[in-house]
N, C-alpha and C positions, 0 to 999 in steps of 0.2 A: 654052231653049224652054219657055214655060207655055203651059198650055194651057187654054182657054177654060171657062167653066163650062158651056155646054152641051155641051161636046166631053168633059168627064171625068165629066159625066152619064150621057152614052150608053157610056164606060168604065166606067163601076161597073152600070150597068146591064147591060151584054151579061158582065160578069165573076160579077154576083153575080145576076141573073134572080129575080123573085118568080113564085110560082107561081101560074098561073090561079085563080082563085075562082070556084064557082060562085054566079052572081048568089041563086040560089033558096034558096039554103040558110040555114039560120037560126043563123049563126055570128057569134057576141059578138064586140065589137071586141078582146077579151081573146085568144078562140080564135083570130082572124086574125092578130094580134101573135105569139101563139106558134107559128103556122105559118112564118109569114114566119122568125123567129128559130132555129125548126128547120131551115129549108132552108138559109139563110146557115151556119149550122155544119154541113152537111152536104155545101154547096159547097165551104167551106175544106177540110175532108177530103180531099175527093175533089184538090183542088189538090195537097195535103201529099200524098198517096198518089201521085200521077201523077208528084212531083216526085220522090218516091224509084224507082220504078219506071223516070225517065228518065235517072237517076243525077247529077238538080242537088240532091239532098237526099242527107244521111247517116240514114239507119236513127235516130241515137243523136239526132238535133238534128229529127227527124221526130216522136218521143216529144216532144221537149219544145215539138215547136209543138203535137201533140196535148192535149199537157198544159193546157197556153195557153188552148187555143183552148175547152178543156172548160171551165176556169173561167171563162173570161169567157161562156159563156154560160148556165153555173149561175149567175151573178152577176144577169146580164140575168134570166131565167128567174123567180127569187126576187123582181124586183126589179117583172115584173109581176104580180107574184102579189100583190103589197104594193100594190100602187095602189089608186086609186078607183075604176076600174071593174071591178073582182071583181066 
């Protein structure tokens, strides 16, 4: 069973949700990129934490998706910082 691209659209979207912006505010496409990029690692958190807390995750293998999950987005993070729109 595959699933369609607009059906795993609205999957990654209701799993991983961007956060409102307000229209008015005078935030660089730089600072909306690292919002957005903060929330996505703070939704996977919150996944890893619920997953150990419902006991489908181990404490030790919890660490190392935190680990994971830090570096890819110090990576990310670095990586807009290195761009052309600084």
């Amino acid at each position: 069973m595959t699933m369609t691209n607009s059906s795993q659209q609205q999957k990654e979207e209701f799993l991983y949700p961007t956060p409102p912006m307000n229209p008015d505010s005078d935030k660089s496409f730089l600072e909306i990129a690292q919002t957005n990029n903060l929330n996505n690692f703070a939704t996977h958190l919150q996944y890893v934490s619920s997953m150990v807390v419902g006991g489908k995750m181990s404490v030790e293998d919890s660490y190392r998706e935190v680990k994971r999950l830090y570096k890819s987005w110090k990576k990310s993070h670095k990586s807009l910082q290195g761009s052309w729109f600084v």
